[in-house]
N, C-alpha and C positions, 0 to 999 in steps of 0.2 A: 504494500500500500504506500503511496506517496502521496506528502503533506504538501500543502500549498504551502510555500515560502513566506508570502505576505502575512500569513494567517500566524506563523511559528514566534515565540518569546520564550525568553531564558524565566525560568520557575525555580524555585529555592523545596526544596524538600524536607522536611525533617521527620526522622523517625519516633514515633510514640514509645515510650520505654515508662511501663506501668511502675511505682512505686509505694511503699508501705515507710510508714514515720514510724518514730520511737512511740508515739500514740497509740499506733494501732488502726488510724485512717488509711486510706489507699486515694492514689488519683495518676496523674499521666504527666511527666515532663517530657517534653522534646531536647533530641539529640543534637548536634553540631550540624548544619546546614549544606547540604550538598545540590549544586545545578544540572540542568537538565533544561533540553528545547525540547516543547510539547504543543499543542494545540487546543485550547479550552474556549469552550461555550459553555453559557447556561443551560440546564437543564430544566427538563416539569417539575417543579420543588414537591409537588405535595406527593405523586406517584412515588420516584423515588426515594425521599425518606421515608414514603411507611414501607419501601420494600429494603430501605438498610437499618430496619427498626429505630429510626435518630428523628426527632424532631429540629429538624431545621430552617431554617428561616430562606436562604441561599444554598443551592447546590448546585456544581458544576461537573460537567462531561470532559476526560482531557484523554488525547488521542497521541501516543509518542511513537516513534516509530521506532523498527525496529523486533526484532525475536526475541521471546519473553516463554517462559513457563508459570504455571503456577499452582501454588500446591498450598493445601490448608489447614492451617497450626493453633491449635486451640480454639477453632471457631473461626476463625481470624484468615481471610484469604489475602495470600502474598503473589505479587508477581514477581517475577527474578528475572532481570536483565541481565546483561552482558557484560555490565559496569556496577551497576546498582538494582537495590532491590526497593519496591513500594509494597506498602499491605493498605487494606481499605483503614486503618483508625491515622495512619499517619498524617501531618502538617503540610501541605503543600499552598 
């Protein structure tokens, strides 16, 4: 598949990495920031977040080129590039 040029911008990535405090709470920090040219539109907000179970206000479609697999780790689908990897919780 090939991207329109015009359409393509540099995108910052960061990965979600779940953690637990001396308390006993849980929540999510982001990792150190990695780039990536991708292609993003908005999507239908209301379909797709009740089908990634999120209530979200804004959600977007993003199209990167390139050969990818992807395999799923605690519920959690990852895709695995060539260089980098995205899963659907991560900061982009």
């Amino acid at each position: 598949m090939r991207l329109k040029r015009s359409r393509l911008k540099w995108y910052s990535h960061r990965k979600a990495v779940p953690y637990k405090d001396n308390e006993g709470s849980s929540g999510i920090e982001y990792g150190p920031p990695s780039s990536f040219m991708a292609e993003v539109w908005p999507a239908g907000g209301k379909v797709q977040a009740e089908m990634y179970g999120q209530r979200l206000t804004h959600i977007y479609n993003c199209r990167i080129q390139g050969k990818y697999q992807t395999h799923i780790e605690n519920g959690i689908v990852h895709y695995d590039f060539d260089t980098f990897s995205i899963a659907e919780t991560d900061g982009i």
